[in-house]
C-alpha positions in Angstrom: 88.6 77.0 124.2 86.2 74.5 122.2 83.1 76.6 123.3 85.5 79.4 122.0 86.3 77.3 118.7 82.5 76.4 117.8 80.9 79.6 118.6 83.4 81.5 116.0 82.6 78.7 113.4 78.7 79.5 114.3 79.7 83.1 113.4 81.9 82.7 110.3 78.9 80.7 109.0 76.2 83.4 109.2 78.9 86.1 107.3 78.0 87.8 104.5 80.1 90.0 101.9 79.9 93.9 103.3 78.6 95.9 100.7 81.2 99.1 99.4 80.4 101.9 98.8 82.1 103.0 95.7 82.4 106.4 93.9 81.2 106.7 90.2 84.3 108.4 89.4 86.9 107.1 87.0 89.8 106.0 89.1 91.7 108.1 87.0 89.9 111.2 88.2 90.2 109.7 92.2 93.5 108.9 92.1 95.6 110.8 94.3 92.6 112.6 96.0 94.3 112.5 98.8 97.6 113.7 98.4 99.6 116.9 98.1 101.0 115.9 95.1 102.0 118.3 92.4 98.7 119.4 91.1 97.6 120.3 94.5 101.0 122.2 94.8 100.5 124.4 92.1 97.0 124.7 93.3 98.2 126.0 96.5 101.6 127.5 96.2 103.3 130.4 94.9 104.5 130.0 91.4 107.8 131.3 92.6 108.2 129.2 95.2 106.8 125.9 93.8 109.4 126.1 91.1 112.1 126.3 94.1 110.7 123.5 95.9 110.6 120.9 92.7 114.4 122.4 91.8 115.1 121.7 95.4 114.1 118.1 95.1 115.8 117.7 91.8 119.0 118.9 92.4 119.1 116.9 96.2 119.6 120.5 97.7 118.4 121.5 100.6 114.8 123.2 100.8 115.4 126.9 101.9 113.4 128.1 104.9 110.9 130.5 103.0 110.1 127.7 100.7 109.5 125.1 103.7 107.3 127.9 105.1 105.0 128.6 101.9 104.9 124.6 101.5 103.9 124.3 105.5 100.8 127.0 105.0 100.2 125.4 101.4 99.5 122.3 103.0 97.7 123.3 105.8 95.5 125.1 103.7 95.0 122.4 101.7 94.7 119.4 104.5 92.3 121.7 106.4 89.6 122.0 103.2 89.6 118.6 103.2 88.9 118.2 106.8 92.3 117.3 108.4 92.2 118.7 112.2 96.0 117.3 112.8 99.2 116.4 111.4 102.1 114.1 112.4 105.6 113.2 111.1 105.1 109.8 109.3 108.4 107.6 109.9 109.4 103.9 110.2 111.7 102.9 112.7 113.6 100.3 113.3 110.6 98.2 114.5 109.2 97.4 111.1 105.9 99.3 111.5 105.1 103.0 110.6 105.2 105.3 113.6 103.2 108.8 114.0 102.5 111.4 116.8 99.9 113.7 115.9 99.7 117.6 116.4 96.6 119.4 116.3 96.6 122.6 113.6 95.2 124.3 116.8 97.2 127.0 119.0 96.5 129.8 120.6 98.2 133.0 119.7 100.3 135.6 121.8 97.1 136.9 123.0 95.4 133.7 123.9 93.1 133.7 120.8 92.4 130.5 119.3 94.5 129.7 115.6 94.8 127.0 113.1 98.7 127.1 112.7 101.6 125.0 110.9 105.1 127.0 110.4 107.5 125.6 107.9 109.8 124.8 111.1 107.0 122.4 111.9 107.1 120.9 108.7 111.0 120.6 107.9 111.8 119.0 111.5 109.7 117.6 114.7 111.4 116.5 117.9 109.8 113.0 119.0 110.8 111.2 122.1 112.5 108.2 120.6 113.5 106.5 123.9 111.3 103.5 122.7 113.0 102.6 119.4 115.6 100.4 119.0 118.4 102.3 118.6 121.5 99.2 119.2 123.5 100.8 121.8 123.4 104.0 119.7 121.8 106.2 122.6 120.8 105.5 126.4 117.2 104.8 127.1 117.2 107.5 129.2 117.9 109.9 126.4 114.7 110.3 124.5 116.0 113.1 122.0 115.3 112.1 118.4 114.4 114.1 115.5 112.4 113.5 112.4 112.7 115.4 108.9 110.7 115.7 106.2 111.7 114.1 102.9 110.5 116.3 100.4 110.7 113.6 97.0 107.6 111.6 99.2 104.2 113.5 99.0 102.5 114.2 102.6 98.8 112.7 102.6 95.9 112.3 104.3 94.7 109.4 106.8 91.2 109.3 107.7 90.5 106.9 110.6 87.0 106.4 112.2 85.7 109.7 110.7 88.7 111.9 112.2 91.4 112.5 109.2 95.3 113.7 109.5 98.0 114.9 107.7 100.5 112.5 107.1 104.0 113.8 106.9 106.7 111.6 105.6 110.4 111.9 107.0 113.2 110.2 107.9 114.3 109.7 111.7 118.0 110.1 113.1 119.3 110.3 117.0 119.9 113.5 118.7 123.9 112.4 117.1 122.8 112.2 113.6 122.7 108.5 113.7 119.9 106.7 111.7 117.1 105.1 113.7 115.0 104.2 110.4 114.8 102.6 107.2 114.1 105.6 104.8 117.3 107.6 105.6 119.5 105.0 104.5 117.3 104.2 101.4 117.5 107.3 100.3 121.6 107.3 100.4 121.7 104.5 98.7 119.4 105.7 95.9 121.8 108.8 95.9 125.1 106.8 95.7 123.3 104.3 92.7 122.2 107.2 91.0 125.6 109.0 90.3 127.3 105.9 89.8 124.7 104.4 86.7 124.8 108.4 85.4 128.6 108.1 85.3 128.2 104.5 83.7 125.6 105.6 81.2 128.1 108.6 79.6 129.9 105.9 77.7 126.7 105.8 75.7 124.6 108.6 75.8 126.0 111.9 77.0 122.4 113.5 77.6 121.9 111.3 80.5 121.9 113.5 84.0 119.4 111.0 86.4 118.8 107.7 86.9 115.7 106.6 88.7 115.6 103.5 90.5 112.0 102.0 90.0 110.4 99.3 92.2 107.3 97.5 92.1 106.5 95.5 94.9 104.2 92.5 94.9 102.4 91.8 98.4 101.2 88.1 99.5 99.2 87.7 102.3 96.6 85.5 103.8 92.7 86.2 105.4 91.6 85.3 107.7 88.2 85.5 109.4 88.2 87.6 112.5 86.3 85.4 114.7 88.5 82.1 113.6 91.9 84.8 114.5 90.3 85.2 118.1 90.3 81.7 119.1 93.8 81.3 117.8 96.4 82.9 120.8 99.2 82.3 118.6 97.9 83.9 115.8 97.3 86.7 117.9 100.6 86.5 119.6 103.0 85.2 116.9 101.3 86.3 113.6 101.8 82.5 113.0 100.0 78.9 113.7 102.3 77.6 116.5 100.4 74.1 116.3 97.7 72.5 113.8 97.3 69.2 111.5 97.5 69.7 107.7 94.4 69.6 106.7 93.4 66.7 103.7 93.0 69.1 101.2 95.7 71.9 101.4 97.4 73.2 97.9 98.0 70.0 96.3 95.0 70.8 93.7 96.3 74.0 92.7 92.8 74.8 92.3 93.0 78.5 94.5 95.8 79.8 92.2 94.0 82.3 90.0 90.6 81.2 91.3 87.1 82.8 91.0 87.9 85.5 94.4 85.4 85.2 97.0 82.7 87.1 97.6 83.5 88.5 100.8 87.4 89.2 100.0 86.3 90.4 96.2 84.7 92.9 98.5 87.5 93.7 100.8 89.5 94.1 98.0 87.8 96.7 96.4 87.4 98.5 99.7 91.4 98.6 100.1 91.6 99.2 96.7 89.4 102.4 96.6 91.4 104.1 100.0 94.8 103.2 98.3 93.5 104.8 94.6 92.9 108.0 97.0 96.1 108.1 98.2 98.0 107.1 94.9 99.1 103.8 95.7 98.7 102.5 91.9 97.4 98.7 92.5 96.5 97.2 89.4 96.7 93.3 89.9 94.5 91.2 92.4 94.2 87.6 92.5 94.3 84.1 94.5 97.6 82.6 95.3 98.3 79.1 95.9 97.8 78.4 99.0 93.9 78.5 100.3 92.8 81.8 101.2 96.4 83.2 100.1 96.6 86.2 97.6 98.1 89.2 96.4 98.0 92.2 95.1 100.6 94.4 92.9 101.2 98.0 91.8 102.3 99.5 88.9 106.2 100.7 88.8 106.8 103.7 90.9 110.7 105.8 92.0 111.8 103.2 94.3 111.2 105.2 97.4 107.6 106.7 97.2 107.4 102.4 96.5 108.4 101.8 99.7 106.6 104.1 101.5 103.5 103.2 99.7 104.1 99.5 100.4 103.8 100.2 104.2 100.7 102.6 103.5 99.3 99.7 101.8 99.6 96.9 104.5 98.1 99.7 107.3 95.2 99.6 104.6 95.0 96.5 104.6 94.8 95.6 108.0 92.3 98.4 108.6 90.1 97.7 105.7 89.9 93.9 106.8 88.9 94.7 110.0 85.6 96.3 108.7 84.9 93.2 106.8 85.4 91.1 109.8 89.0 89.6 108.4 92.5 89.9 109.8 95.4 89.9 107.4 98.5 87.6 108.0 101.3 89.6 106.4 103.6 86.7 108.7 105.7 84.9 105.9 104.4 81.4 107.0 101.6 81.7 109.0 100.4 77.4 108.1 102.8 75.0 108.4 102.7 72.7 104.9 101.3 75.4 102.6 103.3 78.1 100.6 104.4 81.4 103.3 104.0 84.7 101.7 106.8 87.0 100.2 107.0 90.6 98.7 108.4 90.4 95.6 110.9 93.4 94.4 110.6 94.3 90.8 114.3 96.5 90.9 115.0 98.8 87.6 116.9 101.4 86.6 115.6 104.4 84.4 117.4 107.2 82.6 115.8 110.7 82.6 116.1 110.1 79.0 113.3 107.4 79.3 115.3 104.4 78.7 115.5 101.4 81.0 118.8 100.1 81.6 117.8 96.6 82.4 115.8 96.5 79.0 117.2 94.9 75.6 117.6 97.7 73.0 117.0 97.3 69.2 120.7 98.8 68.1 123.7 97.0 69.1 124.8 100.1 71.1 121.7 100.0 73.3 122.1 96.3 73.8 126.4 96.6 74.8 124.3 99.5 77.4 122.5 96.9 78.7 124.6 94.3 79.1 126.8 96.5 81.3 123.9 97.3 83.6 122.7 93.0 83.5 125.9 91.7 83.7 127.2 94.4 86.4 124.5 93.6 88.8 125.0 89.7 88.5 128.5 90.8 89.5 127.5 92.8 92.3 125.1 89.6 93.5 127.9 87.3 93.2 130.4 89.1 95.1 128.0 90.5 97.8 125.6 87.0 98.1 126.2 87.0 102.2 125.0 91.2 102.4 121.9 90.5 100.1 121.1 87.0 102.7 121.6 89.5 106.0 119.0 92.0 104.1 116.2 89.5 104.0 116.4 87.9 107.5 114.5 87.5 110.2 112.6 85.3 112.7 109.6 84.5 109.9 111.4 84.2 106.9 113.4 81.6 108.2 110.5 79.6 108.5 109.8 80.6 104.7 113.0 80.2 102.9 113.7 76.9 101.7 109.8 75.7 102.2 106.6 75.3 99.8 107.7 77.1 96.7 109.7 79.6 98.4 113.0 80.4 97.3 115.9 78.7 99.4 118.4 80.8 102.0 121.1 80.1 98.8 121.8 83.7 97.0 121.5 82.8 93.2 120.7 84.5 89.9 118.5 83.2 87.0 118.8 84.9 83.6 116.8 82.7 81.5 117.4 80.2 78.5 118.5 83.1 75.9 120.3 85.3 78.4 122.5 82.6 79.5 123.6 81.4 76.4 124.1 85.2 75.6 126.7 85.2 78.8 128.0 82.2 77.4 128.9 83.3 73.8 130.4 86.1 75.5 132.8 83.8 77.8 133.6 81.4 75.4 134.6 84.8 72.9 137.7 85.1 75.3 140.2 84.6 72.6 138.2 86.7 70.2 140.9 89.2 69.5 139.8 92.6 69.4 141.1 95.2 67.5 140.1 98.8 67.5 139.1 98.3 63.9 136.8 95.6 64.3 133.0 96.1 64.8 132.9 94.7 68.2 128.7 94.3 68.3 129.1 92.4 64.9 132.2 90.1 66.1 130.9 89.6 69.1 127.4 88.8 68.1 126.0 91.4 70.5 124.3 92.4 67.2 121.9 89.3 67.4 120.4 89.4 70.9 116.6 90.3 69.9 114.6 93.1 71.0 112.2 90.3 71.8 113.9 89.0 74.2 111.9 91.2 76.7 108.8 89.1 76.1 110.4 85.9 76.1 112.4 85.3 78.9 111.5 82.6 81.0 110.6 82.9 85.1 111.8 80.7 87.4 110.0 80.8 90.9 112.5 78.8 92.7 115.9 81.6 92.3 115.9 84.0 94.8 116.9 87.0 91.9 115.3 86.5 88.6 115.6 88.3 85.5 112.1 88.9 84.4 113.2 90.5 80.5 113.3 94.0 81.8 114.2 94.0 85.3 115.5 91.7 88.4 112.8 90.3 91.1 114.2 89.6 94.1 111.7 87.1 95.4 113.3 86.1 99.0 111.9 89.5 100.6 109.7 88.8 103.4 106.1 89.6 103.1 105.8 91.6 106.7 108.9 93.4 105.7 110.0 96.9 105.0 111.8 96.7 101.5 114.7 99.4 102.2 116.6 96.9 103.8 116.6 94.6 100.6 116.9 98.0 98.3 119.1 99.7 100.5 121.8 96.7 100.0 120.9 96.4 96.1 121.4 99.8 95.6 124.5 99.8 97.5 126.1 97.1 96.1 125.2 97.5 92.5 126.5 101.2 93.2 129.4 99.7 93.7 130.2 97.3 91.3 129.4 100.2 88.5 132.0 102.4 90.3 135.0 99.4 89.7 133.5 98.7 86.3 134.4 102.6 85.3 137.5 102.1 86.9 138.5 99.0 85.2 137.2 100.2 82.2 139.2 103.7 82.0 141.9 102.5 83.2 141.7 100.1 79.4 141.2 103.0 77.4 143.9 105.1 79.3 145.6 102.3 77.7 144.3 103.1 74.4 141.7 100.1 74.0 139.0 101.4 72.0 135.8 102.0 74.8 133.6 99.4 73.2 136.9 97.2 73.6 137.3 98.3 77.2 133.5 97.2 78.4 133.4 94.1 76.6 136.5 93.1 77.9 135.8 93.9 81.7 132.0 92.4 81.1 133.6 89.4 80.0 135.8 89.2 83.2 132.9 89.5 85.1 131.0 86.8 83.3 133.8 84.5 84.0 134.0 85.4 87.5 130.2 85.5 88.6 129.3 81.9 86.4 128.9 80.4 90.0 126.0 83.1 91.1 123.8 82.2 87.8 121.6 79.0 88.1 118.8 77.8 85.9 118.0 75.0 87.3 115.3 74.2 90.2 116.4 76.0 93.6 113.8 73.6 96.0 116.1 70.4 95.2 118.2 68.9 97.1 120.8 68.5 93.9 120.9 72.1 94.2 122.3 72.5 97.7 125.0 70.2 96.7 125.8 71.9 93.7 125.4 75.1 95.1 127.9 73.9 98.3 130.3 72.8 95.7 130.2 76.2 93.7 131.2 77.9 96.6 127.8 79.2 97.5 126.4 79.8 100.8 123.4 78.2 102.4 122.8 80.2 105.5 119.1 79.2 106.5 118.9 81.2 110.1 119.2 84.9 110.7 121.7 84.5 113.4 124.0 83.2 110.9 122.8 85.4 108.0 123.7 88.6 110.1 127.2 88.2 110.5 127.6 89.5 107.3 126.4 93.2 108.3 129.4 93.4 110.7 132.5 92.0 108.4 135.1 94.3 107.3 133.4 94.3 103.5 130.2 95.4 104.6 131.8 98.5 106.6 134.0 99.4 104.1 131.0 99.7 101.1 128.6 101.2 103.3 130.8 103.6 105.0 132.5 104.3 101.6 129.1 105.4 100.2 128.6 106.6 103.3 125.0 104.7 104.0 125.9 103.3 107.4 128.8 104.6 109.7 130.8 102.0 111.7 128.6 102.3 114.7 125.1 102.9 112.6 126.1 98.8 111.2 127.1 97.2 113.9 123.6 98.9 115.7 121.6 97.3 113.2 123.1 94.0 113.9 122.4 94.4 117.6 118.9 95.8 116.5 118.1 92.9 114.7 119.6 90.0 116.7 117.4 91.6 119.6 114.2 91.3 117.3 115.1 87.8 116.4 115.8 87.1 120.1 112.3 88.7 120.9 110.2 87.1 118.3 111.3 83.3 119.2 111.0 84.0 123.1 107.6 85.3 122.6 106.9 82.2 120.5 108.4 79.8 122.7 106.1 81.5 125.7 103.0 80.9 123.7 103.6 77.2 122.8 104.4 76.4 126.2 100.9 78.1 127.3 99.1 76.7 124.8 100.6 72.8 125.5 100.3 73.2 129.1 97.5 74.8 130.1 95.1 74.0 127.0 96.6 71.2 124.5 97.3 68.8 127.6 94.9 69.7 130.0 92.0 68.5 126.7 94.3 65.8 125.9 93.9 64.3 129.9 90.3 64.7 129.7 89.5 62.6 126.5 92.1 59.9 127.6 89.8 59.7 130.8 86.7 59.5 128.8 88.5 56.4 127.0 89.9 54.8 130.3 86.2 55.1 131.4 85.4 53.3 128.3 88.0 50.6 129.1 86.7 49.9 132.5 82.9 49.9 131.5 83.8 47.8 128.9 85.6 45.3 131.3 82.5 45.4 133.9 80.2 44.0 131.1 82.6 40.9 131.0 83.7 41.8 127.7 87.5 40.1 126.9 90.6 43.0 126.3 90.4 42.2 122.5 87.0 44.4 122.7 89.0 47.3 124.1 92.8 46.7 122.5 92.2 49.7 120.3 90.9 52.0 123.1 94.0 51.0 125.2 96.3 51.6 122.0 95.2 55.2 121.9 95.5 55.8 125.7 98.5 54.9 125.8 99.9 56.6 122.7 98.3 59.9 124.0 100.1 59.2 127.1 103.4 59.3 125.0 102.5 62.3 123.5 102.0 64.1 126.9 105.1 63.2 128.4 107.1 64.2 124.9 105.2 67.1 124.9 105.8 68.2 128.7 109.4 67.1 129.0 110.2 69.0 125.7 108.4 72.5 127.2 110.3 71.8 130.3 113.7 71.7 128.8 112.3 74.5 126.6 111.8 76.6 129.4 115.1 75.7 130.7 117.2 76.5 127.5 115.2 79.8 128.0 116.5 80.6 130.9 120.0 79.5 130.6 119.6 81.8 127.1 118.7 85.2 128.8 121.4 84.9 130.8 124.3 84.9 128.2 125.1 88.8 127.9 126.4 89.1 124.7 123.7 89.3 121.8 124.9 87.2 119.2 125.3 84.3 121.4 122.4 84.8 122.7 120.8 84.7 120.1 122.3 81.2 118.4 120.8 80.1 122.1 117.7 81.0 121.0 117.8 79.2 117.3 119.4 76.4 118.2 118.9 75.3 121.7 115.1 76.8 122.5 113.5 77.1 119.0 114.9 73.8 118.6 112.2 71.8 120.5 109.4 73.6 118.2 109.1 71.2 115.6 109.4 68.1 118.2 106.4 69.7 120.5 104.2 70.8 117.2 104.4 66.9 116.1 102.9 65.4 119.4 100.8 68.1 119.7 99.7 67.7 116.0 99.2 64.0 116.5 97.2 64.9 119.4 94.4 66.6 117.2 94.1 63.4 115.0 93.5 61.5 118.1 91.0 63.9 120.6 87.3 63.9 119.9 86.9 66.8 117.1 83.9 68.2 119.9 86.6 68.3 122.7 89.4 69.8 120.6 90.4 73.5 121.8 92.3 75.5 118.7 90.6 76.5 115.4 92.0 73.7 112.9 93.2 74.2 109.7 90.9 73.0 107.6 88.6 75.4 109.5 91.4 78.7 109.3 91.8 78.0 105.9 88.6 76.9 104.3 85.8 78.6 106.1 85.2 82.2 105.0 
């Protein structure tokens, strides 16, 4: 392994940047290249029966079966002129990845003739074996019937991979029963059920409204490394993550990466990614170094929330294909180095009218501003009284490791407004008393008048609250960085659809009353400004203070996934998902399996690795050097020399010979808790077995082990160090 280790450095050292090949065109005129978006649509369709497709996906109606067909040949047509030989159904299941099976356009006819062919039945629905997937109890392995349909509001696209390309085609997957086995069905429910509820919402103030769009801009992290320097680390190829390693002298503490000059060799991997993502409309606009060494990120412009997604897990494919050619592997683990920030994907969440108007934004006219207020002040709401559903989306194996560490937000759902929001939320509590009559200007009386348009450009950010007000929309900044967003936006959705169903309620029910309507919405916002105080927090969410506030508030602190998850199978989170009919019964408590197995698999696969890599490489080279030293001892004592000469040589034997035997009876009784783990049938229990009693010796192995590296001969040592991961490139 130290051959391994020095020959990779020798490598690493001779890399140069790869030179890209970029087009001259405008990125304007590129963009989108790639895509069947609705320029090549009209290029390629009917007129008639484009106009049926786009009302189709407007109204949420079902695409009729001589449309699918002129959209199938359309595309073919089109795919095939730009040298696509096959096509697949582009899906994400349950696993986190992106999944495809690809067709060939080739048949042969009735007569045995060869054909290019793709029938709109081909396009609308495909029949994958899906024995493979998780699927939570949903289905018998044994029964491989799934099925996968197109979703026509994503654009299809095309792939190309070393020289061959492919249509991609993207749809949702469900069990032979109707069940979902992905992430994008239930996204786009949820999208559905938030859409009609803000519409409803928004006729107190503008009757023109008919859609709201849910926009999302998501903000990837991630950390290179150099290929080479990835091959000698197992658990890096194993876990995504470093199991073991020292913190290096230098880490973050200088702050001197954050918004850095970008290397040469990623400034060139960048613009590679950059270039295949501009052809497939993924709109990146930001680059940059992030705090950690050899961390950064990149970020698109705002998109419809579910072409966001999808392009999200385009981009991180790219990614990791792009940074192969350049001799780089991307960590898209949430903490991949111990003692340096872990990487998140920030959300950007909106909503947009069809008029053009943002609901999250600060008008100029008191009526726009009571408008958004209803939108703020319901989703804090919906935060507050869903906090435990919003945890479950977010958790896993890796972002435990994340939440709660270097600059990441902690496992504690809160919500930070900023300076001049809060004492907006404020003036509106403390107005309680404020009679209100239906003669009174309400926006005057209530000072709703006086919050300033420019509040969008001056609202503070707070990097330590999990969901932040940004001045025009909410970040939710505790989404993992490997992760599929629709879980996070699939619950946001849900639950702010939710809250702005009972704020109608509450609200008609005042004016059925006969409270004036700008009466009836202050009056229920200021109920729910009372109620929600707990969720908002502007204070610093890494302290310690803030646990014990947040404990005394009534907030939870839920740091493992285990724990987090029990929130998907309460009787509140069946009866909003089921009532906006997103999950079923038996579709929820399937996820919680689904993801309690995941957990389950991820920390026994890490637990595997560590024991390897202490037994059979970190002791085995800590043995060897002790003997060197012994050696040392006893040629030392031959030449007559006293034991003072040799007290420091015996110090260090003998503390490495403490760190063996912590390190070997801890992997034992590892092992052990392993074992007694697997055999506890039911899931959730298994899986607390897991967090607590086997991931539990991690930490105490990783701290011998670490000490061990300080102590072994830097020539004998076996694993890439960190200094070495995170500072050679």
């Amino acid at each position: 392994m130290a051959t391994l280790r020095f020959k990779a450095l020798e490598i690493v050292d001779q890399r140069q940047p790869l030179a890209v090949a970029i087009s001259g065109e405008r990125r304007s005129d590129s963009f989108g290249k790639n895509v069947f978006n609705l320029d090549a649509m009209r290029a390629t369709m009917p007129g008639e029966y484009f106009k049926k497709l786009q009302a189709a996906i407007k109204q949420g109606s079902p695409v009729e079966r001589s449309v699918a067909d002129a959209v199938a040949s359309a595309m073919k047509t089109w795919a095939m002129a730009k040298g696509a030989t096959h096509y697949t159904h582009w899906f994400q299941p349950l696993t986190g990845a992106t999944a495809e099976k690809h067709d060939s356009f080739f048949d042969l006819n009735s007569d045995g003739r060869p054909i290019e062919n793709f029938k709109g039945s081909a396009l609308v629905q495909q029949e994958p074996d899906a024995s493979s997937f998780p699927n939570g109890g949903i289905r018998n392995t044994f029964e491989a019937r799934g099925y996968t349909a197109w979703d026509p509001t994503s654009p299809a696209f095309i792939i190309e991979t070393a020289g061959a390309k492919t249509l991609c085609i993207p749809t949702i997957f469900v069990a032979y029963t109707g069940e979902a086995l992905d992430y994008k069905a239930p996204l786009l429910k949820s999208l559905a059920s938030l859409e009609k509820a803000a519409v409803d919402v928004c006729q107190y103030f503008d009757k023109d409204v008919q859609r709201v769009h849910t926009t999302l801009g998501i903000e990837q992290e991630y950390f290179l490394v150099d290929k080479a320097l990835y091959v000698a680390r197992p658990d890096l190829i194993m876990t995504g993550r470093t199991l073991f390693g020292h913190s290096p002298a230098k880490g973050q503490q200088l702050e001197d990466h954050y918004f850095g000059s970008i290397p040469a060799r990623v400034h060139a991997f960048m613009l590679d990614f950059e270039e295949e993502s501009n052809k497939l409309g993924i709109p990146l606009r930001t680059r940059h170094n992030e705090v950690a060494p050899h961390q950064f990120e990149c970020a698109p412009t705002f998109e419809d929330a579910n072409l966001a997604v999808d392009h999200n897990q385009l981009l991180m494919d790219i990614m990791e294909r792009v940074a192969d050619k350049h001799n780089f592997k991307v960590l898209l683990h949430e903490k991949p180095f111990a003692g340096v920030n872990g990487s998140g994907k920030h959300n950007n969440w909106a909503m947009s009218t069809d008029t053009g108007v943002n609901l999250l934004a600060p008008g100029r006219r008191p009526k726009e501003n009571l408008q958004f207020l209803a939108f703020f002040i319901t989703t804090i709401k919906a935060v507050h009284r869903y906090g435990n559903l919003l945890r479950a989306s977010i958790a896993s194996a890796s972002n435990d490791h994340r939440l709660g560490a270097n600059e990441a937000p902690p496992a504690i759902m809160s919500v930070f407004v900023g300076s001049m929001l809060d004492s907006v939320l404020d003036e509106l509590e403390r107005t309680a008393k404020v009679p209100l009559d239906k003669g009174d200007n309400i926006y005057l009386k209530l000072g709703i008048d006086k919050i300033p348009a420019i509040l969008l450009d001056n609202t503070d950010r707070n990097r330590t609250s999990p969901f932040a007000f940004t001045g025009n929309k909410f970040e939710f900044r505790a989404v993992g960085s490997s992760a599929n967003s629709s879980s996070a936006m699939t619950t946001l959705n849900a639950i702010v659809a939710e809250q702005l169903i009972d704020f109608k309620q509450s609200v008609d029910a005042l004016i059925e009353q006969g409270k004036k309507k700008e009466v009836a919405i202050v009056e229920v916002l200021r109920e729910y400004v009372i109620s929600s105080k707990n969720i908002r927090f502007e204070g610093n969410g890494y302290s310690d203070e803030w646990k014990e506030e947040a404990a005394k508030r009534g907030l939870a602190n839920v740091p493992t996934t285990p724990q987090a998850l029990d929130a998907l199978i309460q009787d509140d989170a069946s009866t909003l998902f089921e009532r906006h009919r997103i999950f079923s019964h038996v579709e929820l408590h399937a996820r919680h399996e689904i993801l309690l197995e995941d957990y389950i698999k991820k920390i026994q696969i890490e637990s595997r690795v560590m024991g390897d890599l202490a037994i059979n490489h970190i002791i085995p080279t800590a043995v060897a050097y002790q003997t060197k030293l012994v050696n040392n001892v006893r040629g030392l004592r031959e030449l007559g020399l006293d034991d003072e000469n040799s007290q420091v040589t015996v110090d260090t034997i003998k503390a490495i010979s403490r760190h063996i035997s912590i390190i070997k009876t801890n992997v034992d009784e590892m092992v052990n808790s392993r074992k007694v783990a697997n055999k506890i049938d039911d899931t959730r229990e298994r899986a607390l077995a897991y967090c607590d009693n086997v991931k539990g010796h991690f930490d105490t192995i990783r701290r011998s082990v670490d000490k061990l590296e300080l102590m072994v001969a830097d020539e004998d040592w076996p694993l890439v160090k960190y200094r070495e991961l995170l500072f050679r490139h």
